[in-house]
N, C-alpha and C positions, 0 to 999 in steps of 0.2 A: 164875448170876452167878459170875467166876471174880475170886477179890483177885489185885490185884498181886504179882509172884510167882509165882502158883498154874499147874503145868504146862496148866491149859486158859484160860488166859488168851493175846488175841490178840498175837502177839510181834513191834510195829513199829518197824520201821528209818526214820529221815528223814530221805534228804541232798539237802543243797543243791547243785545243779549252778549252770547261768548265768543267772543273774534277776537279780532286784533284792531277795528274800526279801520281798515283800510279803504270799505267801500264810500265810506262817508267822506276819506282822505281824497278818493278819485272824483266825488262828486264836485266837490267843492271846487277842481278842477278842467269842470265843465268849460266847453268853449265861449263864454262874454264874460263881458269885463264889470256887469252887474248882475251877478246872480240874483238879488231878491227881487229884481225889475225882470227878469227871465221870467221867474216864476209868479208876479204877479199880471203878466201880460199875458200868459196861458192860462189865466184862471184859477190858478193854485195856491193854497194858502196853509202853511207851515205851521200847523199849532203847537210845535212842538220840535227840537233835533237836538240832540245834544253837543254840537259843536255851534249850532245858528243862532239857539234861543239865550235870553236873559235869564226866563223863568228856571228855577232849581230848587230843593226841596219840597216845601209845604205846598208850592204854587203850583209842581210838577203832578205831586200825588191829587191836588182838589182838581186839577184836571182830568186825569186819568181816573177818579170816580164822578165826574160829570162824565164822561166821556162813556162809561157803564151805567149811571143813572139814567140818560137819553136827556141830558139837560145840554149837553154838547154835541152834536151831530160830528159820527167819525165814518167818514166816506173812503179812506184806505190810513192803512194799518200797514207802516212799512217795518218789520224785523229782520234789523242785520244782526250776523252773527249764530251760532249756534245755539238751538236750544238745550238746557244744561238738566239734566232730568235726576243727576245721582246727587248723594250716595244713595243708593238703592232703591230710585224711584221718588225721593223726596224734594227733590229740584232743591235740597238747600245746599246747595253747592254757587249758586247763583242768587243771591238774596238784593230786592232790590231797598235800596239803602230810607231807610227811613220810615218800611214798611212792616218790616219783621216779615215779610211774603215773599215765596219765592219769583223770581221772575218769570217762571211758566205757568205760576198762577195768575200774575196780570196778563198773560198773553193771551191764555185761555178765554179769560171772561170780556179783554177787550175785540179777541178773533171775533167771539160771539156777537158783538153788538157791530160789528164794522161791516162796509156795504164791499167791499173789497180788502183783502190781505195779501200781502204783496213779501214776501221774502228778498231779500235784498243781499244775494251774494252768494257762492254755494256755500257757504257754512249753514246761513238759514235757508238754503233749498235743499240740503241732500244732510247735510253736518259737516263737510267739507274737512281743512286742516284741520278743526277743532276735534273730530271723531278719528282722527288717524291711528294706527298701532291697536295697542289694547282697548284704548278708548274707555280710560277709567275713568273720566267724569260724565259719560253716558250721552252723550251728546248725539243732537241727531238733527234732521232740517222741521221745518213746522208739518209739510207733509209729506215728508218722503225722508227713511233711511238708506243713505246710498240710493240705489234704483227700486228699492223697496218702498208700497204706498204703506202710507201709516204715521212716523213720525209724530209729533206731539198731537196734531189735531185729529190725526184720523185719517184712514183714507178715503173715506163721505163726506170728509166735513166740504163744506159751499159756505162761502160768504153771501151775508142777506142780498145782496145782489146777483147771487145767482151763480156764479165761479169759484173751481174751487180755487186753491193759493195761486197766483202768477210765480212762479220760478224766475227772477231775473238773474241768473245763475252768472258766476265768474269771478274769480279770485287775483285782484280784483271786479268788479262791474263798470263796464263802461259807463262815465255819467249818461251819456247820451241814450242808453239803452234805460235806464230809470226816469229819465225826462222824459222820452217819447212815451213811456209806455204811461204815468204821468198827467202827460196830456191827454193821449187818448182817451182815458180815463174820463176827465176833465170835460174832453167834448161830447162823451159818449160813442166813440166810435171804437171801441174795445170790447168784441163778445169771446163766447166760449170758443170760434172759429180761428179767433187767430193765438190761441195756444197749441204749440205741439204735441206729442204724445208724454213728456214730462212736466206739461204747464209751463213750459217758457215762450216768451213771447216769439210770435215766429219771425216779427221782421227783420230780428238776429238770429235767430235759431234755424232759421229753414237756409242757412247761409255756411261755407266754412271759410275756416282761418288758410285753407289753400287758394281761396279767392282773389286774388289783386297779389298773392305774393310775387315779392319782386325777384323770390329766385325760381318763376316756374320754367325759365328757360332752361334750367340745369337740370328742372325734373322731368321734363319733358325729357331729354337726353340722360337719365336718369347720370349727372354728372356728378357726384357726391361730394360733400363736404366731408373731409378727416381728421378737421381740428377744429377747434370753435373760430377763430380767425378768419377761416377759410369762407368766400364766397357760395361755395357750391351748395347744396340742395342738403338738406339736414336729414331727410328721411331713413337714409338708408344706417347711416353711422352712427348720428349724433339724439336720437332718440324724439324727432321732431314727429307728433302728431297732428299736424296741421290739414291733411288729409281726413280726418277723421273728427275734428275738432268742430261743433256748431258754435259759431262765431262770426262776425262779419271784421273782424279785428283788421284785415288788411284795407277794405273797402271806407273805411270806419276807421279813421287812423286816430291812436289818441294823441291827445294832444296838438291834434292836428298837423302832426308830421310823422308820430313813429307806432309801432309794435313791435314783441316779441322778436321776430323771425327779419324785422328789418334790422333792430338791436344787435343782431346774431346769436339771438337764443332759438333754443326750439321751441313749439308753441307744445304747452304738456297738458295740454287741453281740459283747461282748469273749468269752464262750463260742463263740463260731465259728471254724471254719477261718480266716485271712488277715485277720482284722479289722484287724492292725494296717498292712496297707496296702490300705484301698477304693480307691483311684483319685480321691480328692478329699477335703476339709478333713474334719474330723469332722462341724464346726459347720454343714456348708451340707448341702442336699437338691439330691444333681445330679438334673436335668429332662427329660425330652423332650419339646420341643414343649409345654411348663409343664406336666407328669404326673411323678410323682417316679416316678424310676426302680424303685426298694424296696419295692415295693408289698407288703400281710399276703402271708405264706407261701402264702397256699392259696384265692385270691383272682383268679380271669382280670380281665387289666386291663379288661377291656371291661366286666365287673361295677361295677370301681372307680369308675370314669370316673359310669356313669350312675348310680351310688347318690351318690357325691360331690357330683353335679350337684342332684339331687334333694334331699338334705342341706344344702345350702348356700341353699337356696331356702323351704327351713325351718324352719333356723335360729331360735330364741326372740330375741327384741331384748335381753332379756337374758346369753346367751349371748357372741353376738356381740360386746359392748360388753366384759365380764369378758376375753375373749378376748387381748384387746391392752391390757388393765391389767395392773398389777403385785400386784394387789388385787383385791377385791368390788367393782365398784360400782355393780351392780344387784345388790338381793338377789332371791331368788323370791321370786312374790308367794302371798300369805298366802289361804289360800282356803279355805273348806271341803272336807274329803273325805270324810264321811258320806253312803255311800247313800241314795237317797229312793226 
């Protein structure tokens, strides 16, 4: 365990590029009630956040050229927010304030000196909200456009440590998925093995948002929801991609009580590539021939179809009924379950 300070303590940088800083709003909302005693007990040391620190202007920038001089040791590089690359390739659309420079020129030069760089939300993993529609300020993640490699740094670039960018993907990011991954860091138990095929960390990634949901009894019984109100199972109607979603969001509750789909939203599977533009509403489930398009990851529709069919045929009466309540209102019934 290294204190605050201590030369083997992990040495993190946070800047904000183009978002909304919501991932920073979720961290801050991490579960203890002393965050900088969190992060000083895992070894972690803050050189920098833009909602954490004191230091601002002149003090920001002599940082951020020790920090490319090698007179500050920068051991992860967290960028939230999208990188802003227009008008036309000239990143000044995003100018960092006191610099005359654009903000993908610091990113650049401090990617290069950093032992890890860690994108922090899909804005800065894919370009997220920020690249939506036309995408006239050119926006894109540090290594990856959409599911496309490349992005500002490249799709070779590696951190001196050896990895290319960590994708902590999710609009928001769980704190707890920036912590852990964080620490691992920290203790050195984080190689190239536990990212996925997009650079996200797998110990959320290799997980979905249909895990732990508290409506799989209805999906199971493919019992649907048809209004947002409604208890039942969101997949079929209500445009819930929870099934397809990498996420541990139900298992991993935030706030340590709630997500999306407990909420009664659908989960629109904000850790992926182009979430933020599907090709239709959030709220609706586009159809073929009345078969939702979105079907589980790893699931031939032709499976779907005849387990659905089968499912649906039955169905519990009480099921069914709770399904398109807002409420209980069948309970299960009361039975014996001693062996004889």
């Amino acid at each position: 365990m290294a204190a605050i300070g201590s030369p083997n303590s992990l040495k993190v940088l946070w800047l904000q590029s183009g978002g909304c800083g919501g991932c920073s709003m979720s961290l801050l909302c991490a579960d203890t009630a002393d965050f900088p005693a969190q992060l000083a007990a895992n070894g972690i040391e803050m050189l920098w956040h833009p909602a954490l620190s004191l230091a601002s202007g002149d003090e920001l920038i002599t940082l951020l050229e020790d920090c490319i001089a090698g007179r500050q040791r920068l051991d992860a590089l967290c960028i939230e927010g999208a990188l802003l690359r227009g008008p036309h390739g000239t990143g000044r659309f995003h100018i960092l304030a006191g610099t005359g420079l654009p903000m993908t020129h610091w990113v650049q030069r401090l990617a290069a000196v950093a032992t890890h760089v860690l994108a922090v939300g899909s804005c800065a993993a894919w370009g997220g909200i920020s690249a939506t529609g036309d995408n006239a300020t050119e926006a894109c993640g540090l290594q990856f456009e959409d599911d496309v490699r490349g992005g500002l740094l490249g799709a070779d670039f590696r951190a001196r440590g050896g990895l290319p960018v960590i994708n902590i993907a999710g609009c928001p990011t769980h704190p707890g998925w920036v912590l852990d991954t964080l620490m691992a860091l920290a203790a050195g138990l984080f190689g190239a093995d536990d990212l996925d095929a997009l650079g996200r960390p797998r110990f959320y990634a290799d997980q979905l948002v249909h895990h732990g949901c508290t409506r799989n009894e209805f999906y199971e019984f493919k019992a649907s929801a048809e209004k947002p109100s409604d208890l039942g199972c969101m997949m079929e109607h209500l445009g819930c991609k929870g099934t397809q979603a990498h996420a541990d969001c139900n298992t991993r509750l935030w706030n340590g009580e709630g997500s999306c789909t407990r909420g009664g939203y659908a989960c629109i599977s904000c850790t992926e590539p182009g979430f933020q533009d599907p090709g239709h509403p959030y709220h609706l489930t586009p159809k073929l021939a009345g078969i939702p398009i979105g079907l589980p990851t790893d699931m031939p529709k032709a499976w779907f179809v005849a387990l659905a069919s089968l499912s649906k045929s039955a169905t519990p009466r009480r099921v069914k009924h709770n399904a398109t309540a807002d409420h209980v209102v069948v309970a299960p019934a009361v039975k014996k379950t001693r062996l004889k």
